[in-house]
C-alpha positions as CSV (number, residue, x, y, z in Angstrom):
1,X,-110.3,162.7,48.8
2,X,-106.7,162.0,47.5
3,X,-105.6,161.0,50.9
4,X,-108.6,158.5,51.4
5,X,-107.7,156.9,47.4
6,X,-104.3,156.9,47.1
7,X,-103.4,153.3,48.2
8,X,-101.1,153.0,51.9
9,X,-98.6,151.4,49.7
10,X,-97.2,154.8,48.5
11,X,-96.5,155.8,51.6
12,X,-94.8,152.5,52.2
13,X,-92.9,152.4,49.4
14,X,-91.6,156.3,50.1
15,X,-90.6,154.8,53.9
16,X,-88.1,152.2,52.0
17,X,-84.7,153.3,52.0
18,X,-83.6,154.7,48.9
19,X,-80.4,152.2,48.6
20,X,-80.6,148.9,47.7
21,X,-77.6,146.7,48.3
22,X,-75.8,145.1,45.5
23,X,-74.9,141.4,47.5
24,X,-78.2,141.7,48.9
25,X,-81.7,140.0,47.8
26,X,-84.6,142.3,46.4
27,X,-87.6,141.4,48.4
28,X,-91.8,142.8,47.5
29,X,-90.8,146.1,49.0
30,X,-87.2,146.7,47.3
31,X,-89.1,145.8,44.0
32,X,-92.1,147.6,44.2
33,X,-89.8,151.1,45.6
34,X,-87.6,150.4,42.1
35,X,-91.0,150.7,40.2
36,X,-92.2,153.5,41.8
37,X,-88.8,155.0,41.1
38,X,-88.3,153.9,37.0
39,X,-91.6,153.2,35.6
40,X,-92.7,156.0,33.1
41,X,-96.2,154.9,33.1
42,X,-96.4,155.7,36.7
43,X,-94.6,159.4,35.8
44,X,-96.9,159.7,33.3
45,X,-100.3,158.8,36.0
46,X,-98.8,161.7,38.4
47,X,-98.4,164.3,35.7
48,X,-101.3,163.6,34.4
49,X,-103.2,164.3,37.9
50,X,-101.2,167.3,38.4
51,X,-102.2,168.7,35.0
52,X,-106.0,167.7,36.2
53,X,-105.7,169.8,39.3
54,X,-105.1,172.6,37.1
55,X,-108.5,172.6,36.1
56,X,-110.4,174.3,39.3
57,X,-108.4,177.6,39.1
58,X,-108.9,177.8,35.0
59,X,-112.4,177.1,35.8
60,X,-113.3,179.3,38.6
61,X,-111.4,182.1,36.9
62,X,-114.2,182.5,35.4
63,X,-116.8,183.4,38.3
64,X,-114.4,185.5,39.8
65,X,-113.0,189.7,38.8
66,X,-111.2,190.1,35.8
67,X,-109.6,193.5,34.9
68,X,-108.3,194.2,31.8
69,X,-106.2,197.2,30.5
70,X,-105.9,198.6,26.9
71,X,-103.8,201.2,25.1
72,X,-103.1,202.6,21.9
73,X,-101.2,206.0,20.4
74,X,-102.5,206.6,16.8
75,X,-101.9,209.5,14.0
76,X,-105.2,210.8,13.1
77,X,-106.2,212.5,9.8
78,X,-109.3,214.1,10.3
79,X,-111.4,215.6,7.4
80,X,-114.3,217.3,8.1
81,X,-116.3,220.0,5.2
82,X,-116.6,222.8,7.6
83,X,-112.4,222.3,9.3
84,X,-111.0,220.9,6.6
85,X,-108.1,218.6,6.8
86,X,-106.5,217.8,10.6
87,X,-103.6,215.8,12.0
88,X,-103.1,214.8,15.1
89,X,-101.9,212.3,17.3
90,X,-104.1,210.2,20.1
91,X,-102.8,208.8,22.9
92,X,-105.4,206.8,25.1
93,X,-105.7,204.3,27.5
94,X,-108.4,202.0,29.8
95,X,-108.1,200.2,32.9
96,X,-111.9,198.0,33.5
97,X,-112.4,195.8,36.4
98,X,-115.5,192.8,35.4
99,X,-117.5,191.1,38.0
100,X,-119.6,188.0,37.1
101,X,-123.1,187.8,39.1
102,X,-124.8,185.3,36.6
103,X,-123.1,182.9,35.0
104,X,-124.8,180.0,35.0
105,X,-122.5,177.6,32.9
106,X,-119.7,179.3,34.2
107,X,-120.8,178.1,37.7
108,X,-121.6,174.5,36.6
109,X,-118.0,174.0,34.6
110,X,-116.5,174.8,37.7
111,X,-118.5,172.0,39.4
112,X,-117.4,170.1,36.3
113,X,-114.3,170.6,36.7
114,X,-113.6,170.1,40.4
115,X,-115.4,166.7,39.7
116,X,-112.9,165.9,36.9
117,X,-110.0,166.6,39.2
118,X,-111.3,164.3,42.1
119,X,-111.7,161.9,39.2
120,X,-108.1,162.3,38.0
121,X,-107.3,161.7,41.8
122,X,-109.1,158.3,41.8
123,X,-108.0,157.4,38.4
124,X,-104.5,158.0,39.4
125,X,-105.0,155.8,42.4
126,X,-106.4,153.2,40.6
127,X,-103.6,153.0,38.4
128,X,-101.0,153.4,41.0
129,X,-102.8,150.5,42.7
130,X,-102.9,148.4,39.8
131,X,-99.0,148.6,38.9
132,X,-97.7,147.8,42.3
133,X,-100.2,145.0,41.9
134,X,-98.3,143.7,38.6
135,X,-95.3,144.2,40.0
136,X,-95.9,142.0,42.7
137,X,-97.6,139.6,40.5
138,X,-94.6,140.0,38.3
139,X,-92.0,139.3,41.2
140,X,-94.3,136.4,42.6
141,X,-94.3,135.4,39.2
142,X,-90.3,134.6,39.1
143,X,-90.5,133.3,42.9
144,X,-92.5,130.5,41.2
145,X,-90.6,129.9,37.7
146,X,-87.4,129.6,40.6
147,X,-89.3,127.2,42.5
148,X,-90.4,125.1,38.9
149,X,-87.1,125.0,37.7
150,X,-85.8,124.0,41.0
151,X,-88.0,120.7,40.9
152,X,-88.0,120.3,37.3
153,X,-83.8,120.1,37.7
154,X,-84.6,117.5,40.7
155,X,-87.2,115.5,39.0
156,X,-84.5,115.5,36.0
157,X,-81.7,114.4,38.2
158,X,-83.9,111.8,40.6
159,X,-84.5,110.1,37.1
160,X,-81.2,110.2,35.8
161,X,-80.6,108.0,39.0
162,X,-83.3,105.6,38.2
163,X,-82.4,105.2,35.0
164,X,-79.0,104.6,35.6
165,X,-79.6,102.0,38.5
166,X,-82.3,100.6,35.6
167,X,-79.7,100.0,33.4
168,X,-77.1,98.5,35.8
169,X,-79.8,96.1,36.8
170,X,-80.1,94.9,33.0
171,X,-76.5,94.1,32.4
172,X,-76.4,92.3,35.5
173,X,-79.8,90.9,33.9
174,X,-81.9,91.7,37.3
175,X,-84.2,93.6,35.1
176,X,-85.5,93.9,31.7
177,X,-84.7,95.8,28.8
178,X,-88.2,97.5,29.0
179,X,-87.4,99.0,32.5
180,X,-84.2,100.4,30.9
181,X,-86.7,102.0,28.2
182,X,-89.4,103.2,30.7
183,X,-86.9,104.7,32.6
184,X,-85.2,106.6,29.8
185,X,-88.9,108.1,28.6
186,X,-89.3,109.2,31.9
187,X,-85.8,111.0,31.9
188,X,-86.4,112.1,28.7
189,X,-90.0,114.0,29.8
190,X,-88.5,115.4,33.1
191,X,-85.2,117.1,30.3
192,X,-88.4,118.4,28.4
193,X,-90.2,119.9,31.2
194,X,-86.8,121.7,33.1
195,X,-86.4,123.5,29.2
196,X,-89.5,124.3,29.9
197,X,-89.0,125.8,33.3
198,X,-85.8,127.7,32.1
199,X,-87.5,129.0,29.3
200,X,-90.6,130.6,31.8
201,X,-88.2,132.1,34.5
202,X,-86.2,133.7,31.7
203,X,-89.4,135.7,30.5
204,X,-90.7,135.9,33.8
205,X,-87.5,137.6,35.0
206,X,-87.6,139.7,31.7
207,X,-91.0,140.9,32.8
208,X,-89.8,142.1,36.2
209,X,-86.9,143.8,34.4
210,X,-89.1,145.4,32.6
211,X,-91.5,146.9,35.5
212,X,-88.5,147.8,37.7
213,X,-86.2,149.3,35.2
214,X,-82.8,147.1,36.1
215,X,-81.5,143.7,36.1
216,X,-83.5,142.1,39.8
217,X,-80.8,140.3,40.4
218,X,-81.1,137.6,43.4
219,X,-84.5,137.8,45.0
220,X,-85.5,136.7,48.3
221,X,-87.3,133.7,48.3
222,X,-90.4,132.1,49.3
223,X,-90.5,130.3,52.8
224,X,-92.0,126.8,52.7
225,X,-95.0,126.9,55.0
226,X,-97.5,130.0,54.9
227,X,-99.1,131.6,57.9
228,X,-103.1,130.6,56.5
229,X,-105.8,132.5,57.9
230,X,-109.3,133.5,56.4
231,X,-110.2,136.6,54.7
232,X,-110.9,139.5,57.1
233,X,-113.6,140.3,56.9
234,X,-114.7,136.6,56.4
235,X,-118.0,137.7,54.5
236,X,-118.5,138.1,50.7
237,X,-121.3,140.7,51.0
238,X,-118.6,143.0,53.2
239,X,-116.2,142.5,50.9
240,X,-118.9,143.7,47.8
241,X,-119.9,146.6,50.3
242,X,-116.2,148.0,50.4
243,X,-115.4,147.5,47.0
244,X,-118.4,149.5,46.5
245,X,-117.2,152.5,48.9
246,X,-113.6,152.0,48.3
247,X,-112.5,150.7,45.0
248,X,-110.5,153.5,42.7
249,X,-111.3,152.5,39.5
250,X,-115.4,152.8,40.5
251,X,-114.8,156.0,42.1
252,X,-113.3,157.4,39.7
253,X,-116.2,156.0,37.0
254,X,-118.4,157.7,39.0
255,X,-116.8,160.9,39.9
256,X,-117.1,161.2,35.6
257,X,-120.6,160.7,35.6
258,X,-120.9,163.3,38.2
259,X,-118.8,165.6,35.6
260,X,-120.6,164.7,32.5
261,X,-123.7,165.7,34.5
262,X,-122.3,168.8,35.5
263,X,-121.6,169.4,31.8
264,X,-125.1,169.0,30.8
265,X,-125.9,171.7,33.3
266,X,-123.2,174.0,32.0
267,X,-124.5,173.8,28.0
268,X,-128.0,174.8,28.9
269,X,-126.4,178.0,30.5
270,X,-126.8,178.6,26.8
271,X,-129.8,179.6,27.0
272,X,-130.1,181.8,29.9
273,X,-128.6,185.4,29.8
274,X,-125.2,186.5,31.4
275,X,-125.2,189.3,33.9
276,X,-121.5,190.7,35.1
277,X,-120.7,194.2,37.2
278,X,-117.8,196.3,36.0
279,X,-116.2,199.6,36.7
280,X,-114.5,201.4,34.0
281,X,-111.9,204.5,33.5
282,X,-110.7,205.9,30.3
283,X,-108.4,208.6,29.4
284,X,-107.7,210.0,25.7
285,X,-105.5,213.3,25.3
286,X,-104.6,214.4,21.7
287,X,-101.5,216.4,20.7
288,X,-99.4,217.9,17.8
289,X,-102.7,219.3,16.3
290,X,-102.4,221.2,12.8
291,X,-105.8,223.1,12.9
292,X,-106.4,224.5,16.4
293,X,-109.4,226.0,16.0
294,X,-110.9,222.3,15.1
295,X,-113.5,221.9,18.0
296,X,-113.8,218.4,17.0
297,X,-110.8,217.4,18.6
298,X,-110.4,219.4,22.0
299,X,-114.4,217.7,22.5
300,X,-112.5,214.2,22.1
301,X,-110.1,215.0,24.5
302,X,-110.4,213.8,28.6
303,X,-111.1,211.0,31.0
304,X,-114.3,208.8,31.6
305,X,-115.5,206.7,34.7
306,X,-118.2,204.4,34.6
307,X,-119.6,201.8,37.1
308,X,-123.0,199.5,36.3
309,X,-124.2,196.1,35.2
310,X,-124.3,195.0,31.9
311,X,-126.0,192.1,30.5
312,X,-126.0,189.5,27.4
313,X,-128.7,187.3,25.9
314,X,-128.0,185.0,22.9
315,X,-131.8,184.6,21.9
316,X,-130.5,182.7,18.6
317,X,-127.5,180.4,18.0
318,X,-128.8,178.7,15.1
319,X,-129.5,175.3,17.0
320,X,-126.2,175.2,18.6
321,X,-127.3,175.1,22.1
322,X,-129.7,172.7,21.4
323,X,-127.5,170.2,19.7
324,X,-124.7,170.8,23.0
325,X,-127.3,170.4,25.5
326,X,-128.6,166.9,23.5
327,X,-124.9,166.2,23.1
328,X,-124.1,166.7,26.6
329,X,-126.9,164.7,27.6
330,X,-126.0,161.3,26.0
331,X,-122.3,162.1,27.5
332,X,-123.5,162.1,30.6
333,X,-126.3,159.0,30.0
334,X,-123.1,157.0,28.3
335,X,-120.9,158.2,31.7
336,X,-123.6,156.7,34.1
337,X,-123.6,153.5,32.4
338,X,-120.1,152.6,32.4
339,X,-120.5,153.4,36.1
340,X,-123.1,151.1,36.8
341,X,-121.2,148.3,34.8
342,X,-118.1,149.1,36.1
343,X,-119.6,148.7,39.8
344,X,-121.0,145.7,38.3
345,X,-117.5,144.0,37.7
346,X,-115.6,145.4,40.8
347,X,-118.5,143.7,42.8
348,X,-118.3,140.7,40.6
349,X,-114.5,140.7,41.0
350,X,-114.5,141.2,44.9
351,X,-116.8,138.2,45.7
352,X,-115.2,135.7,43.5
353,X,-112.0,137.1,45.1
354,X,-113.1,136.3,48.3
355,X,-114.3,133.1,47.1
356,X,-111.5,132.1,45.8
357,X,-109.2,132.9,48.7
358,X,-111.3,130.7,50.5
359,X,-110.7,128.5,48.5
360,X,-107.5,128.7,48.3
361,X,-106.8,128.6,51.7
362,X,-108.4,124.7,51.7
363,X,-106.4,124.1,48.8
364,X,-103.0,124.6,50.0
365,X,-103.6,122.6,53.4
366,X,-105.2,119.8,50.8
367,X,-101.8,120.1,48.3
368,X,-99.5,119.6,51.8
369,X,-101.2,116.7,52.8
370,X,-101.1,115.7,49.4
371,X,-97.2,115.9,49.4
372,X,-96.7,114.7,52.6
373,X,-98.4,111.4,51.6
374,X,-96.7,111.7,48.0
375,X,-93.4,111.1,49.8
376,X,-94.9,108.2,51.7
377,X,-95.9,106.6,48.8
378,X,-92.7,107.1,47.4
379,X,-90.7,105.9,50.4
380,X,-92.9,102.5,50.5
381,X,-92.7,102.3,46.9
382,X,-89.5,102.7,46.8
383,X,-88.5,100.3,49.4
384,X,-90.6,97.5,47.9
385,X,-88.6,97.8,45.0
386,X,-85.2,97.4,46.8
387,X,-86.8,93.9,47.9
388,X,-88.0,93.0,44.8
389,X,-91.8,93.6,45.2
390,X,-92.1,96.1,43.5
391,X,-91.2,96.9,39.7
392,X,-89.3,100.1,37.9
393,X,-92.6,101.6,36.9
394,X,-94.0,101.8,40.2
395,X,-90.7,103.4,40.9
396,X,-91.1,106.1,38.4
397,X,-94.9,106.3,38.6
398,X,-94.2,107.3,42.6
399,X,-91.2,109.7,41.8
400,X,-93.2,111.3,39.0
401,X,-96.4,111.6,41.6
402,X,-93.9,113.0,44.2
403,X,-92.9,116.1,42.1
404,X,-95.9,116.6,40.8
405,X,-97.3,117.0,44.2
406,X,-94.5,119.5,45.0
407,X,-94.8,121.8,42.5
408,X,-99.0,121.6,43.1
409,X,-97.8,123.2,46.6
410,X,-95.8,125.0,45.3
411,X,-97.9,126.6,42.7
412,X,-100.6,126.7,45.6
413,X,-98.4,129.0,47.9
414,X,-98.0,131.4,45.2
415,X,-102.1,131.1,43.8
416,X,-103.1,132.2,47.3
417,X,-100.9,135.2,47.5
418,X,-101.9,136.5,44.3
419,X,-105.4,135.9,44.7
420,X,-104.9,138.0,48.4
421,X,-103.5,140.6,46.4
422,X,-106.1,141.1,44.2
423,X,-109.1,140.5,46.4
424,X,-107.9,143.6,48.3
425,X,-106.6,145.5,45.1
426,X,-110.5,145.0,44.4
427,X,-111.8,146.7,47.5
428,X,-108.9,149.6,47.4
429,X,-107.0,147.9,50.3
430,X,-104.0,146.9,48.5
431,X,-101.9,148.5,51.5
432,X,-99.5,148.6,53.8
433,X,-100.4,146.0,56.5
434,X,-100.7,143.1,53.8
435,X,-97.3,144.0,51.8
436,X,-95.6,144.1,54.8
437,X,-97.3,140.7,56.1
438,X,-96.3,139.4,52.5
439,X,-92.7,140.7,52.9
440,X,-92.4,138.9,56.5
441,X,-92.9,135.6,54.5
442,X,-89.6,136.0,52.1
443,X,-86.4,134.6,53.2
444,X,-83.5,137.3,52.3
């Protein structure tokens, strides 16, 4: 089961080479190998599933032989009316050999426990999968604070320019004062909004830092025009149907339920007997004996064998059992419902990922139209003010359009590779094939 949960990215991310240059750009797969290197939480995820698996062989120790040896050497004093008073030493020893043949909440904690460990699996999976998701969120994340600041500086700049060209105009008395103004508020807004930009790619870098456990350095950057293509499978009722047979995080919700079930099972064991085989072999020889003639102790002397079954029957455990079986019962009631809902929100989460893909995938063709004809605008705008037929605000209205139109694409290119990430994170597909298609779209 581990090999069908653990997400293909592991292996992917083992595949990377284990050197990253220095004068060379981090891309997806260079960041997500340094997190699966340095994050603790994910060291903490695999030791955590590694303690799990533990849990079959405690558990099904107990259906299987036990033998257990004894010894002792003890200085008697016997008193007895008839001997009198005699000392002697004891030296004895036991070898027995136990075989369960009834055990019923013996058997059904090892079910338990074999459920927990394919749990622990899933879980671990899940988590694994959800990381590498935030770290490509988180790199993604930088990619587009680059690509804010880069237009922010532009916009700042292109205004600058206007403002400038404004103000040259006015001395020369061309224009008025009031396009000097406009211009400088519009300057002014574009200074506010690069801070701005600065301020998110410094904590969005921060955040990547963080994930990967170094400074990122350079990474490599977005290309300008996406490869768009639909959803495969282009259905949302597939796309609920493998979240439902694929997803970790439900797996693993359910896989607990199975446990908690298996629990219940276990604690009314309680109130059925428990029935083991054994063989037994004993030996006691006493020596250094004051009173020889003591019968007493010769008749304690020698070896035993024994082989048969031996059973044990609580009949009263002063409503214990009762209260564990009750108890067990409303774990495992409590454990089925979190299932159901959490099946509920991975099915919730996979259609309106798939929706929103879709949607996506219109909206970024929309936003490239949208900047194509931006420009246009701008160009005509622009040359109807070099003739005079047009004013300073339609100049800065235009530019202002312009960027805002770029960083809409721009934003748009980076909303419709998250939202592919998670739609397949959702349905347990956050794999191999898509971060390497991902990775093919970054310029190093």
């Amino acid at each position: 089961m581990l090999t069908r949960l653990t997400p293909l990215i592991l292996a992917l991310v083992a595949a990377t080479p284990a050197v990253v240059l220095a004068d060379t750009r981090l891309d997806l797969l260079d960041t997500l190998r340094l997190a699966d290197q340095f994050d603790p939480n994910l060291a903490a995820v695999r030791a955590n599933q590694a303690a799990a698996a533990q849990g079959t062989t405690i558990s099904r120790s107990a259906l299987l032989p036990r033998v257990v040896a004894a010894g002792s050497i003890s200085d008697i004093t016997l008193k007895q009316d008839m001997q009198g008073i005699t000392d002697y030493r004891s030296e004895q020893y036991s070898i027995k050999l136990t075989q369960p043949l009834f055990r019923w909440d013996a058997w059904h904690q090892h079910q338990a426990a074999k459920a927990l460990r394919s749990q622990s699996e899933a879980d671990a999976a899940d988590q694994t999968q959800n990381l590498f998701l935030a770290v490509a969120e988180a790199y993604l994340a930088v990619l587009r604070a680059q690509d804010n600041l880069s237009l922010a500086v532009a916009q700042e700049a292109a205004l600058e320019r206007q403002r400038e060209q404004a103000d040259a105009r006015f001395k020369v008395g061309v224009v008025a004062r009031t396009d000097v103004l406009e211009a400088s508020a519009q300057r002014d807004n574009a200074t506010a909004l690069r801070l701005s930009a600065e301020i998110a790619l410094n904590s969005a870098r921060e955040t990547l830092n963080a994930a990967v456990g170094r400074d990122i350095g350079e990474l490599a950057r977005l290309q300008e025009t996406l490869p768009m293509s639909a959803p495969i499978p282009d259905d949302a009722n597939e796309w609920t149907k493998l979240a439902r047979e694929r997803n970790p995080g439900l797996i693993a919700a359910r896989l607990n339920a199975q446990a908690a079930k298996s629990n219940r099972q276990a604690q009314r064991g309680g109130y059925l007997p428990q029935v083991d085989l054994f063989a037994s072999y004993s030996d006691r020889q006493n020596s250094n004996v004051t009173n020889a003639n003591n019968p007493s102790v010769s008749f304690n002397s020698g070896s035993n064998e024994a082989i048969g079954i031996e059973a044990q029957w609580e009949l009263f455990a002063s409503g214990r059992t009762l209260a564990s079986v009750k108890q067990a019962s409303l774990q495992a009631d409590a454990a089925e419902a979190v299932a159901r809902a959490r099946e509920h929100q991975v099915v919730n989460g996979a259609r309106t990922g798939y929706l929103t893909v879709k949607a996506d995938n219109s909206r970024l063709q929309a936003r490239a139209q949208a900047q194509a004809s931006a420009q246009l605008a701008y160009d005509a705008v622009q040359a109807g003010y070099k003739v005079g037929t047009r004013n300073i605000v339609d100049v800065l209205l235009a530019e202002t359009n312009l960027f805002a139109a770029k960083r809409d694409y721009a934003n748009a290119r980076y909303d419709y590779i998250v939202n592919t990430l998670r739609l397949h994170a959702s349905a347990g597909m956050l794999g191999e094939p898509l971060i390497e298609q991902i990775n093919g779209w970054l310029i190093k």
